[in-house]
C-alpha positions in Angstrom: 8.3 -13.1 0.8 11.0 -15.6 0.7 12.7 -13.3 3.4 9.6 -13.6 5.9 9.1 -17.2 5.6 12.8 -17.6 6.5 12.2 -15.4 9.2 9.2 -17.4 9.9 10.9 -20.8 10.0 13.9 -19.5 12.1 11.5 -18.2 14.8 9.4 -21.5 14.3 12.8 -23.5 14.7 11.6 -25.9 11.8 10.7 -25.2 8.1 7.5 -23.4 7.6 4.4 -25.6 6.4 1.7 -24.4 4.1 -0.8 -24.4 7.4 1.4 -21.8 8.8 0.8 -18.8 7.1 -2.1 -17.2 4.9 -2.7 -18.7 1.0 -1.2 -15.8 -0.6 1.8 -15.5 1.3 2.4 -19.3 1.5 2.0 -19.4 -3.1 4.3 -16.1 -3.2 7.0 -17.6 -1.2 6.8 -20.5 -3.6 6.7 -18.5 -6.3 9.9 -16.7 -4.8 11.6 -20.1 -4.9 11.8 -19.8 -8.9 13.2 -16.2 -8.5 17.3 -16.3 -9.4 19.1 -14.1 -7.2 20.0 -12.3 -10.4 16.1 -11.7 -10.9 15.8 -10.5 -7.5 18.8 -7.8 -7.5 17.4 -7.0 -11.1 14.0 -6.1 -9.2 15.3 -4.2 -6.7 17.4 -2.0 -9.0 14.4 -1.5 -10.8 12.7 -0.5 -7.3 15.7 2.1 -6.7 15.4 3.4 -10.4 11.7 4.3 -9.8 12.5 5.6 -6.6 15.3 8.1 -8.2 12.4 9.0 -11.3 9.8 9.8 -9.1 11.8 12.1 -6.8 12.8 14.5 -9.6 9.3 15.2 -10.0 9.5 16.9 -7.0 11.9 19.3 -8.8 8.9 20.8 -9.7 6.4 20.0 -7.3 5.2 20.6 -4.0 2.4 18.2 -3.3 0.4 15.4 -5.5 -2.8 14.9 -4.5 -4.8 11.4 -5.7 -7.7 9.7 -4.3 -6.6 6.9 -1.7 -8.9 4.0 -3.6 -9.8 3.7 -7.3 -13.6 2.8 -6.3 -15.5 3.5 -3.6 -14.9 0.9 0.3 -15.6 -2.7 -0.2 -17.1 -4.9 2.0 -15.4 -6.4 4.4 -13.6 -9.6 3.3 -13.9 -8.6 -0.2 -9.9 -8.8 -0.9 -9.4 -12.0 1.1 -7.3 -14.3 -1.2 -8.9 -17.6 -1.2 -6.9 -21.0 -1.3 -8.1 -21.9 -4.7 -6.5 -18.5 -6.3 -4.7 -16.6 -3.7 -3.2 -14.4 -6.7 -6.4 -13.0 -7.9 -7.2 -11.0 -4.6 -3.6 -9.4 -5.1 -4.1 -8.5 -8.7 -8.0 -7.2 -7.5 -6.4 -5.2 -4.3 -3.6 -3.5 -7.1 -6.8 -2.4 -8.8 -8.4 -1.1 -5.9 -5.8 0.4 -4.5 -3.1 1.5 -7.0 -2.2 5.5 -6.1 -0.5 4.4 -2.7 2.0 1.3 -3.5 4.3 3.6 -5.3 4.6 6.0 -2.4 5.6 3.3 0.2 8.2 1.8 -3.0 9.8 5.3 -3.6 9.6 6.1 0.2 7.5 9.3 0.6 6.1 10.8 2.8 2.4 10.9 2.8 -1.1 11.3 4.2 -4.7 9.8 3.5 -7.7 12.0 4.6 -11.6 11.4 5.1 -12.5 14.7 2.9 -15.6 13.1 1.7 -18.4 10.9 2.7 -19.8 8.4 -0.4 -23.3 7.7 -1.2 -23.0 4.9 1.2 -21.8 6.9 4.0 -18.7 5.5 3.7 -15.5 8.3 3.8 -13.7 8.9 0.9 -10.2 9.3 1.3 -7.9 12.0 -0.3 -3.7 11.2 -0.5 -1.7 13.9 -0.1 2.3 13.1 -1.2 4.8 15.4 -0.4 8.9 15.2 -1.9 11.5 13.6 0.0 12.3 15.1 3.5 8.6 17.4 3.2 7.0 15.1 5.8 5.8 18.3 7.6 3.9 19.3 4.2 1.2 16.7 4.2 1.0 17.0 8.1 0.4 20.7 7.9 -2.1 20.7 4.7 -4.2 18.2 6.8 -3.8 20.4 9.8 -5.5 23.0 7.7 -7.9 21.0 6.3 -9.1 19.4 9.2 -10.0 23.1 10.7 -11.8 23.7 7.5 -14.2 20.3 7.6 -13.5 18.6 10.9 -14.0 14.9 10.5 -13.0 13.7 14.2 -16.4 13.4 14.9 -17.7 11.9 11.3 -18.9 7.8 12.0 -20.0 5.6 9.0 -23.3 3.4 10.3 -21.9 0.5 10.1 
């Protein structure tokens, strides 16, 4: 974060103000100011190490399939951080959502799907992950799919 609110400031030409930018990114950027630089290479070997772990299960594996969310849509808004504890809508979106942050960290490819509709009408989404260098695997298993139960045409009454 410290990285974007240096970007921030440079494109501001002056230093970046609490006012500026959104209560979560403004306490993580302070919060980044406490991180040595020995912390931060520390965390991005770390990042790289997972990466390296998760692609040998590929080794083995053609596609993993997870739900996209752990529960069922929110309303909108729900996962807004709020001034008074910007950190507790982070730590309630990483509950909500924790099968797709280690896809984007160990950079595969993937694909989230409508397959289902929830007792609220809401769509429920499927993620299909695919190894490194398979992004046509996903892309065809949705093509597939989609034949099978169309969704294109599938709107939630909102």
């Amino acid at each position: 974060m410290a990285e974007v609110l240096a970007e921030l400031a440079r494109q501001l030409g002056r230093e970046v103000t609490e006012p500026d930018v959104e209560p979560l990114k403004w306490t993580l950027g302070e919060l980044g100011k406490q991180v040595t630089a020995d912390e931060v290479r520390a965390a991005r070997d770390g990042v790289a190490d997972f990466g390296r772990s998760v692609v040998s299960w590929w080794d083995d594996h053609d596609l993993l399939l997870t739900p996209t969310l752990a529960e069922p849509p929110l309303p909108s808004g729900a996962l807004l951080p709020t001034p008074a504890d910007p950190l507790a809508a982070l730590a309630r979106s990483q509950q909500f959502a924790p099968f797709t942050p280690f896809v984007d960290f160990a950079g595969l490819p993937a694909i989230n799907l409508p397959l289902h509709i929830g007792t609220g009408g809401l769509p429920i989404g499927v993620q299909l992950v695919a190894g490194p260098g398979r992004d046509d695997l996903p892309l065809r298993v949705a093509a597939h799919l989609e034949t099978a139960a169309p969704w294109q045409d599938r709107r939630p009454a909102v």
